[in-house]
C-alpha positions as CSV (number, residue, x, y, z in Angstrom):
1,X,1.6,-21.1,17.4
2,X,2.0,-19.0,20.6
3,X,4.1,-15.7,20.2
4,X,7.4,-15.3,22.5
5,X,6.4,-12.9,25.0
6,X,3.4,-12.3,25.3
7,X,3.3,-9.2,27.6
8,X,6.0,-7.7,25.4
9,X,3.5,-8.4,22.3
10,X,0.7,-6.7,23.9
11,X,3.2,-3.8,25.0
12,X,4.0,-3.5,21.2
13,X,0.7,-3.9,19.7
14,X,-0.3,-1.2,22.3
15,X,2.6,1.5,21.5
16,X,1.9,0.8,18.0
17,X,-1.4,1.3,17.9
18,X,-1.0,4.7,19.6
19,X,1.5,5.7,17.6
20,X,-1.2,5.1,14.1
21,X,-4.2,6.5,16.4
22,X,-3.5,10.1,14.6
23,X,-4.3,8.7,10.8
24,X,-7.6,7.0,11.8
25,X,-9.5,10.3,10.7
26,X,-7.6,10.5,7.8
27,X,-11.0,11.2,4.7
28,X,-11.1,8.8,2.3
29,X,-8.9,9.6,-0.8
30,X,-8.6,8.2,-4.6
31,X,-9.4,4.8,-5.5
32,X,-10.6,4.5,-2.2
33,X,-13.9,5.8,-3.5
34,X,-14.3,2.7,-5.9
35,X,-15.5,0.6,-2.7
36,X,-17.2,3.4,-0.5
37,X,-20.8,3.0,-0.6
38,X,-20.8,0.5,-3.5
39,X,-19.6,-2.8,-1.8
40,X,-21.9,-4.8,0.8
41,X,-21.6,-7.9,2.4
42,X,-24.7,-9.1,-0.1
43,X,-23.1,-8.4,-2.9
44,X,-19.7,-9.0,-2.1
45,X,-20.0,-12.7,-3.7
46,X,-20.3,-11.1,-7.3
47,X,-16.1,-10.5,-7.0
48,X,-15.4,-14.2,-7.6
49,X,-16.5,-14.0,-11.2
50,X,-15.1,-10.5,-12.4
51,X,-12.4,-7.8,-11.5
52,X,-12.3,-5.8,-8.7
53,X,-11.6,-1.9,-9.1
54,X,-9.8,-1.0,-12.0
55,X,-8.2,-3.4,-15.0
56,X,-7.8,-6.7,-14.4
57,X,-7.6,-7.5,-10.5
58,X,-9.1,-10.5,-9.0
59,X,-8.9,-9.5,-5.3
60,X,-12.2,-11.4,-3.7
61,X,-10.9,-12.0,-0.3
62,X,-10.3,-8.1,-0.5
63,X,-13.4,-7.1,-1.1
64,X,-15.1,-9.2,2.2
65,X,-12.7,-7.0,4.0
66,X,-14.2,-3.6,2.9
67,X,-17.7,-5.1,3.0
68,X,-17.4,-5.6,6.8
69,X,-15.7,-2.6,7.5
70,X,-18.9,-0.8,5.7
71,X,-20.8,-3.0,7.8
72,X,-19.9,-1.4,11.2
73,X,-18.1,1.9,10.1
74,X,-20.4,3.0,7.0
75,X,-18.7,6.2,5.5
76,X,-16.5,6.9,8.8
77,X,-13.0,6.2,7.6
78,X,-11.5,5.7,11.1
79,X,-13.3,1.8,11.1
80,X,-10.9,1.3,7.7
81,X,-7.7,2.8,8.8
82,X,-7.9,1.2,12.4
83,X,-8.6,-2.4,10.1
84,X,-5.4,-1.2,8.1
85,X,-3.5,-0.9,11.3
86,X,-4.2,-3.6,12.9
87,X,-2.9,-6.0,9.7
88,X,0.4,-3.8,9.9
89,X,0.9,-4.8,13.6
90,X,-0.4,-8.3,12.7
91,X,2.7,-8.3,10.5
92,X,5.2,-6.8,12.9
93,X,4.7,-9.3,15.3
94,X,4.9,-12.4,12.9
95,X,8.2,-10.9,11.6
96,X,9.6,-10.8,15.4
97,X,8.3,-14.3,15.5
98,X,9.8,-15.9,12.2
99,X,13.2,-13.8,12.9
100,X,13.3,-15.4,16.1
101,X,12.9,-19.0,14.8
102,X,15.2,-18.4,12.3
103,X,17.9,-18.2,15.0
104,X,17.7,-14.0,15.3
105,X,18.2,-13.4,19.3
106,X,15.0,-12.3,20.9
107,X,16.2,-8.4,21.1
108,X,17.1,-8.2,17.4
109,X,13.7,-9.6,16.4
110,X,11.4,-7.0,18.7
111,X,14.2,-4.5,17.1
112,X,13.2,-5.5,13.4
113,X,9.7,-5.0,14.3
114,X,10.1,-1.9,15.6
115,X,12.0,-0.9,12.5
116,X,9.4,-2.7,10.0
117,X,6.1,-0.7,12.3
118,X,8.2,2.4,11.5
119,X,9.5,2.8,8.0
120,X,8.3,5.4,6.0
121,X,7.9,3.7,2.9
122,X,5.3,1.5,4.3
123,X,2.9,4.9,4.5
124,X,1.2,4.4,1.0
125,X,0.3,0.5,2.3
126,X,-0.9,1.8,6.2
127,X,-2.3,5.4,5.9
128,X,-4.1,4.6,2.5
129,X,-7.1,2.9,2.5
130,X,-6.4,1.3,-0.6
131,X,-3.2,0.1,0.4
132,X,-4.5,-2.7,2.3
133,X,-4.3,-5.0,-1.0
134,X,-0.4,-4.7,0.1
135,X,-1.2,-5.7,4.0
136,X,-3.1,-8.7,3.1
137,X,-0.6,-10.7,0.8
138,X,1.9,-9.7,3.4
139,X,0.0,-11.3,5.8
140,X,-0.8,-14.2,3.9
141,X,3.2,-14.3,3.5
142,X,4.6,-14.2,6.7
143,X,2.1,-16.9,7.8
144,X,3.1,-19.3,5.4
145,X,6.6,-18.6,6.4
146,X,5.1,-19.2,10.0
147,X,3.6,-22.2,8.8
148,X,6.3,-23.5,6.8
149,X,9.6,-23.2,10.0
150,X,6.4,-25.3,12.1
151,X,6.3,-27.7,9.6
152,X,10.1,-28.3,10.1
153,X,9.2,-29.2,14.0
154,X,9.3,-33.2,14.3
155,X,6.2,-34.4,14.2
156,X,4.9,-31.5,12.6
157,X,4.7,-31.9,8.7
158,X,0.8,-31.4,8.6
159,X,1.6,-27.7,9.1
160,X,2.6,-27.6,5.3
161,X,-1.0,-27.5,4.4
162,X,-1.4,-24.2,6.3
163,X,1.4,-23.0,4.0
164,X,-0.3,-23.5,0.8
165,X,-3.6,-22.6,2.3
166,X,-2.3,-19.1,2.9
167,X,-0.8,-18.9,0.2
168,X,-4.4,-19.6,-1.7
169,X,-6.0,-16.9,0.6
170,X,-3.1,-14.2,-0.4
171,X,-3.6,-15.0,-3.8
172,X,-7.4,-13.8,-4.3
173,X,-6.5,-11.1,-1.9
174,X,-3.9,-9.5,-4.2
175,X,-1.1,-10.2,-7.1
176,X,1.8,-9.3,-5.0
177,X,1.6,-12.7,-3.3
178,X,3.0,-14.3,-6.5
179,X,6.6,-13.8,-4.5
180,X,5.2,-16.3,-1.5
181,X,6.5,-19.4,-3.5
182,X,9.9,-17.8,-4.0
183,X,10.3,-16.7,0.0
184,X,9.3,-19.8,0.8
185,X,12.1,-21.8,-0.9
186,X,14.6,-18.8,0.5
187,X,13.8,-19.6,3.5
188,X,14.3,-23.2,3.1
189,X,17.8,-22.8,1.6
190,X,18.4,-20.5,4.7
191,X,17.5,-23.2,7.3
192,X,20.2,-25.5,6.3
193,X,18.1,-27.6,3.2
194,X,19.8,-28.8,0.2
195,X,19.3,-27.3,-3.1
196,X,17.1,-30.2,-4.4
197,X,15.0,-31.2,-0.9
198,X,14.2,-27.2,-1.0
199,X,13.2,-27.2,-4.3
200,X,11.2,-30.8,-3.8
201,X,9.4,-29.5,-0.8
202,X,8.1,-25.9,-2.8
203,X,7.0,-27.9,-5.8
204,X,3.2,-27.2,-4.6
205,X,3.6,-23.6,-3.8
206,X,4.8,-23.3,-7.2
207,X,2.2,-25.7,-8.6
208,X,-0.4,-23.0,-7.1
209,X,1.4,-20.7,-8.5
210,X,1.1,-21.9,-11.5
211,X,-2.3,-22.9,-11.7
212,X,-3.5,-19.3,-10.4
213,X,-1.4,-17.3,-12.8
214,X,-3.2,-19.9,-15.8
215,X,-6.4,-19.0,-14.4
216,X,-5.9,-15.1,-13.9
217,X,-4.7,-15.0,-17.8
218,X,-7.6,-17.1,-18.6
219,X,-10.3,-15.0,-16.6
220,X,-9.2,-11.6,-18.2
221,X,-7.8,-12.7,-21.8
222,X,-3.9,-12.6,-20.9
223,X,-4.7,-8.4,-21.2
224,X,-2.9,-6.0,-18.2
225,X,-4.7,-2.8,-18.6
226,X,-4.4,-1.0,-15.2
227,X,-0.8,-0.5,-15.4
228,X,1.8,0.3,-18.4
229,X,3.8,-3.0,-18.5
230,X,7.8,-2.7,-18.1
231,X,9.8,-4.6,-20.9
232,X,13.3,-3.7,-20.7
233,X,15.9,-5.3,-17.8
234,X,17.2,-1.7,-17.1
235,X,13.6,-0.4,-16.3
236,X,12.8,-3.5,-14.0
237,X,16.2,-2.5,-12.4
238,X,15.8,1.0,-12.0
239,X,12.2,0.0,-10.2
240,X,14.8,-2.5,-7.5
241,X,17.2,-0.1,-7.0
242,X,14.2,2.8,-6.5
243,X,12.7,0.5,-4.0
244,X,16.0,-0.2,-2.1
245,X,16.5,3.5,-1.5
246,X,12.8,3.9,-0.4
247,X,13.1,1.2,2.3
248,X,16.1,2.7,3.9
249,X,14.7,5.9,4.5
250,X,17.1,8.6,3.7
251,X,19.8,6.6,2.2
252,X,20.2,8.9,-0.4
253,X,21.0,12.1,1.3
254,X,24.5,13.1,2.0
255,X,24.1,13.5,5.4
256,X,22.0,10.9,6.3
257,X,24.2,7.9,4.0
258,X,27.4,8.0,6.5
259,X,25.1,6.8,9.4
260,X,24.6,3.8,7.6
261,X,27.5,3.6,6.1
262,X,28.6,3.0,9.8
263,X,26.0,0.7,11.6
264,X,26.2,-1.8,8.6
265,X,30.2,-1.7,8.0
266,X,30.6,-3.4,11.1
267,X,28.3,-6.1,10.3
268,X,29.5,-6.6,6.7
269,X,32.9,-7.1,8.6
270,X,32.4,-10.6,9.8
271,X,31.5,-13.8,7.7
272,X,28.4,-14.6,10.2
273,X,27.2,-10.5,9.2
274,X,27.9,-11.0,5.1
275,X,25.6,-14.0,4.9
276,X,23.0,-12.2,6.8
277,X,23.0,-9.2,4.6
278,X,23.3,-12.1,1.2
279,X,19.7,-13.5,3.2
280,X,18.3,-10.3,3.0
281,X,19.7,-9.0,-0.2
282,X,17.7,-12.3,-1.7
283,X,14.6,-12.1,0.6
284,X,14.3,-8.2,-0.7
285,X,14.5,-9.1,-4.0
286,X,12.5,-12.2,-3.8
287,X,9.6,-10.3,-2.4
288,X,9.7,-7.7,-5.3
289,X,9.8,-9.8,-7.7
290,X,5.8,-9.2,-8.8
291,X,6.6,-6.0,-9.4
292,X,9.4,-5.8,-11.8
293,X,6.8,-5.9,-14.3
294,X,5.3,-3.0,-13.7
295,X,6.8,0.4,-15.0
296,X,7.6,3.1,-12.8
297,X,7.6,3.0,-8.8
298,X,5.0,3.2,-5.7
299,X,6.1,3.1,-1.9
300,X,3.2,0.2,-1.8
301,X,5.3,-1.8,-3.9
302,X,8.6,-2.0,-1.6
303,X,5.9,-3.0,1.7
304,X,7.1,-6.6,1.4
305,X,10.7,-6.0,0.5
306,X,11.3,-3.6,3.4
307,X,10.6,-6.5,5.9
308,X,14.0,-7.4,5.0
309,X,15.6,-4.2,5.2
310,X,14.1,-4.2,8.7
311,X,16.1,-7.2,9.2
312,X,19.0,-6.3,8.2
313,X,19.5,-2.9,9.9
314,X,18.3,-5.1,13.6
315,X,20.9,-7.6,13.3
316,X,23.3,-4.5,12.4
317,X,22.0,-2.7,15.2
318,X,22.3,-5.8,17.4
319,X,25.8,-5.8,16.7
320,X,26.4,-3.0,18.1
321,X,25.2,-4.5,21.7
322,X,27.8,-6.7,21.4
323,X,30.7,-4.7,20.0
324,X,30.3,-1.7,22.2
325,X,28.4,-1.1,25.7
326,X,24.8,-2.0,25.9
327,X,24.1,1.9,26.6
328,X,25.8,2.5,23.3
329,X,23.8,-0.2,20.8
330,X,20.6,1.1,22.7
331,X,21.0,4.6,21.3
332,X,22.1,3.5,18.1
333,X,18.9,1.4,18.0
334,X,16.4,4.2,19.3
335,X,17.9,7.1,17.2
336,X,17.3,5.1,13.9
337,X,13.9,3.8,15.4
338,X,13.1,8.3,16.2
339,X,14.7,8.7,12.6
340,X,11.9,6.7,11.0
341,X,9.2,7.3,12.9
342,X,9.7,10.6,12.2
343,X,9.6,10.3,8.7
344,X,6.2,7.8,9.0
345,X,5.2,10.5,11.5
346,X,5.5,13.6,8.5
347,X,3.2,11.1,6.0
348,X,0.7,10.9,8.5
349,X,0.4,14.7,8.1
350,X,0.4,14.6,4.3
351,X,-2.3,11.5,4.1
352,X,-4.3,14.0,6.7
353,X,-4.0,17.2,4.1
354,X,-4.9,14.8,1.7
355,X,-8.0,13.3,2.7
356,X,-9.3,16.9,3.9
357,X,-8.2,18.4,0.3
358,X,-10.4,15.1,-1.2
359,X,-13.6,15.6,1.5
360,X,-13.8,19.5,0.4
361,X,-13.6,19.2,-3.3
362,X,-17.0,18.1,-3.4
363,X,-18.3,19.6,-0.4
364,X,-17.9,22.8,-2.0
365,X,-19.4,21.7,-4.9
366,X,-22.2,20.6,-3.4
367,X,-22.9,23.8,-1.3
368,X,-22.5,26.1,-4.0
369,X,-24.9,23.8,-6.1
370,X,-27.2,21.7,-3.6
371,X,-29.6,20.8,-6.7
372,X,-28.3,19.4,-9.8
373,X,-30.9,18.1,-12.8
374,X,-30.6,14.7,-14.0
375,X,-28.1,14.0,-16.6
376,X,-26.2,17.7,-15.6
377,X,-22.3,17.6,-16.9
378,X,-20.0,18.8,-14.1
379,X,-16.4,19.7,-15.1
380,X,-14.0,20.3,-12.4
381,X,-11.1,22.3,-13.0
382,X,-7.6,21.7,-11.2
383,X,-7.9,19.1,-8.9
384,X,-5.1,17.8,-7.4
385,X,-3.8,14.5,-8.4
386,X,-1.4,14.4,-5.1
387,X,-0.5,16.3,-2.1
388,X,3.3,15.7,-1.7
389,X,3.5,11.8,-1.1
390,X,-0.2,11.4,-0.3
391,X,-2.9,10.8,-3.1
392,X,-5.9,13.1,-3.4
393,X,-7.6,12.6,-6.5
394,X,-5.5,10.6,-9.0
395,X,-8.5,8.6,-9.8
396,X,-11.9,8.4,-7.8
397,X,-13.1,12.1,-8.4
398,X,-16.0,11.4,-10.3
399,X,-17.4,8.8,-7.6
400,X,-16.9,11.7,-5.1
401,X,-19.0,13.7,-6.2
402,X,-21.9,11.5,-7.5
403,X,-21.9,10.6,-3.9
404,X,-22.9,14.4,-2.5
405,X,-25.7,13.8,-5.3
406,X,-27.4,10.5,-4.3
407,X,-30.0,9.3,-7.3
408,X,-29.0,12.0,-9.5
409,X,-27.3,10.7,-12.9
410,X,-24.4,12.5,-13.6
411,X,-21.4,13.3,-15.7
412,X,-18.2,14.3,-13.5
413,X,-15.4,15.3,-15.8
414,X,-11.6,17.1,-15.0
415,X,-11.3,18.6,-18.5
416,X,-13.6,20.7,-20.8
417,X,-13.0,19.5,-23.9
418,X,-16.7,18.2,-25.1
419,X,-18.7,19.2,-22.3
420,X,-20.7,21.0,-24.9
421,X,-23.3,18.8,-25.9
422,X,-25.0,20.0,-22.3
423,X,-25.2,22.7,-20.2
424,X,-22.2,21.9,-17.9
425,X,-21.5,23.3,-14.2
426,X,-17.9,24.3,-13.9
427,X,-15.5,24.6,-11.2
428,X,-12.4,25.6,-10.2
429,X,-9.9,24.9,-7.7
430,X,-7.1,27.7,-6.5
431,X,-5.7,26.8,-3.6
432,X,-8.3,25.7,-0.2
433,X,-10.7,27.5,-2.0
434,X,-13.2,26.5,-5.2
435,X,-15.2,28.5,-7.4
436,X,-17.7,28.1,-9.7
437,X,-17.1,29.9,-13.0
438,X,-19.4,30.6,-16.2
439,X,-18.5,30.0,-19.9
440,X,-17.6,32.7,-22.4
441,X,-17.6,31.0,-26.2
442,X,-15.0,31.6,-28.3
443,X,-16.2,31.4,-31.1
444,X,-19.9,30.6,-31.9
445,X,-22.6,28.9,-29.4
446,X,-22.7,25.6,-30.8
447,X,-20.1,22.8,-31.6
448,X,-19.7,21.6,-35.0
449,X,-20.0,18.4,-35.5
450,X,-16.7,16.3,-33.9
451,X,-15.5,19.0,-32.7
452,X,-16.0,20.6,-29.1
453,X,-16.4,24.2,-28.7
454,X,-13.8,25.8,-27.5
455,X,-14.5,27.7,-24.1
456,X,-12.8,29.9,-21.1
457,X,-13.6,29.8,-17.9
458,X,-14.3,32.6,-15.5
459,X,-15.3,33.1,-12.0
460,X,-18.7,33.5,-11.7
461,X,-19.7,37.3,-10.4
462,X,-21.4,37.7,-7.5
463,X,-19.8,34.5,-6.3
464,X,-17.5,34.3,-3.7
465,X,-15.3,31.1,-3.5
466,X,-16.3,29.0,-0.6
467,X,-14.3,28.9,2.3
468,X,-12.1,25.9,3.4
């Protein structure tokens, strides 16, 4: 499979990845301390038999990914973002190629590239280290999609055993490939198949399907414990239409919804336009289908569904090549290409601030306590949970600061409520600055039994909080 254009591929891949350069010292941040300095290439194999992070995830082929990057970046995060980049081109480049065998002209395919490399909502997927989940089963999609319009070559059928092998492959590397199958038989319904030979020739992605989602509910019990599940057809809804606005970056604001309103009017105009915006409406959809389960709404979630938007606002774009001067479409092109990578350009700042608030949490702590005894309780006070759109320490806190403490057994907690059964080191943080603080009993010295002693906290005298 050779990609069209192969100097304009490596201009791309070039561009693009000196556009992400800026993010690769981003500090690692949240659940990305579940993986740092606890996965190896050894023991790596142990993730075919159990769950990998938190609740029920069975994301082996993920874990190899982090093992190697430990392997020649260590605790450098620039080895892991410049691995997360490099899938996120990966996937801009198959998009221009599949666009363009579906029939998209060569300019309108680079164009939904460009678009797709530059959306903001893909931030949480790209800038986070533990977005990469999200790159993977992408991947895994748009080459069985690759796989699958090679397959339709004569002579060429074989290829269909690609398609199910990615497939496989983005299904141990995370659950969002569960929406392959569906894609798949899109796409076959958009090349001109009937109804039944579509639904004939995806029987075995949906047999895989099938037998993987058997195997997952046998493996952890039928139980989904990481998320709240979402029952009700108006919250499943809500989370679409949530998602929609997310991948068209600024849709929702009054003076940014006219713009659209005019690029796609013209395209909704014309028969050939309406059945391209019906192909994306179902390929959006069809890749967000995994997560209409899940209650509430992350950026990560739409990474899939916004390769469609991406398509959508090209070929609308492209129109305008045709309807007006070629001067004309290419400004209308490049200022909604400026527009998002403007707004992919402001993330990069808040994943930044992020992963500095997240590596001087417990640097502080551990320069105002270098020593800590064995067993030692450490409670630490106001932590963030997010810095605007970026994570900091929604989970992953406690792993962060057992790692300034190498061999020392400790309790990391956020609250105070029964840290009394030790002596506990407390901590605040105000601002770019943290504090230790010393406990003042309320009410007598020890707890009575089931219940914890109620405590305030004050800075410590003598103490200066340590600088950022």
């Amino acid at each position: 499979m050779c990609l069209p254009g192969s100097c304009s591929a490596v201009l791309f891949a070039s561009l693009a990845f000196l556009f992400y350069a800026p993010s690769w010292n981003s500090y690692f941040v949240s659940d990305d301390y579940e993986f740092l300095g606890r996965v190896t290439l050894a023991g790596a194999a142990r993730y075919w038999r159990e769950s990998w992070g938190y609740g029920n995830e069975y994301r082996p082929l993920l874990v190899y990914t982090y093992a190697l990057n430990a392997v020649w970046s260590g605790a450098n995060p620039a080895g892991y973002h410049l691995f997360n980049t490099a899938l996120h081109v990966a996937n801009g480049l198959l998009l221009m190629w599949c666009a363009s065998r579906l029939g998209i002209e060569r300019r309108t395919a680079w164009l939904a590239a460009v678009f797709f490399l530059l959306n903001p909502v893909g931030h949480e997927s790209v800038l986070w280290i533990s977005g990469r989940p999200v790159l993977l089963s992408a991947l895994f999609l748009l080459l069985s999609a690759a796989a699958l319009l090679k397959s339709q070559e004569p002579g060429r059928r074989w290829w269909h055993v690609l398609v199910n092998l990615f497939l496989c492959l983005g299904l141990i590397s995370y659950e969002g490939a569960a929406a392959i199958p569906f894609v798949l038989l899109l796409i076959q319904l958009c090349t001109g198949r009937g109804i039944r030979a579509a639904v004939v020739s995806c029987l075995a992605p949906f047999a895989i399907l099938a037998v993987y989602v058997l195997l997952w509910n046998g493996l952890f019990s039928g139980r989904v414990q990481r998320f709240p599940v979402e029952t009700s057809f108006t919250g499943g809804l809500s989370s679409l239409l949530e998602a929609f606005g997310h991948s068209f970056h600024g849709v929702r604001r009054p003076a940014v919804a006219p713009f659209y309103a005019l690029l796609l009017a013209p395209l909704l105009a014309d028969r050939a336009g309406r059945r391209l915006a019906a192909a994306c409406g179902a390929f959006f959809i069809a890749a967000y289908l995994p997560f209409l389960i899940v209650r509430g709404f992350a950026d990560r979630f739409a990474y899939a569904s916004s390769l469609a938007a991406a398509l959508l606002l090209s070929g609308a774009a492209g129109r305008s090549f045709h309807r007006h001067s070629r001067r004309t479409g290419a400004l209308v092109a490049a200022a909604f290409a400026l527009f998002f990578a403007a707004g992919m350009w402001n993330r990069m700042t808040m994943w930044r601030q992020a992963g500095e608030i997240a590596r001087r949490i417990p640097a502080q702590i551990k320069r105002l306590r270098p020593l800590l005894p064995p067993g030692a309780t450490v409670v630490v006070l106001d932590a963030p949970d997010m810095h605007k759109h970026a994570l900091v320490f929604l989970t992953g806190l406690e792993r962060a600061v057992m790692l300034q403490y190498p061999n020392v057994n400790l309790r990391v907690r956020r609250r105070t409520a029964g840290a009394c059964d030790a002596e506990s080191f407390v901590f605040r943080v105000r601002g770019a600055a943290l504090g230790e603080c010393k406990p003042r009993a309320t009410r007598s010295t020890a707890c009575p039994a089931g219940q914890p002693e109620a405590r305030e906290y004050t800075t410590a005298r003598g103490r200066r909080p340590a600088e950022s």
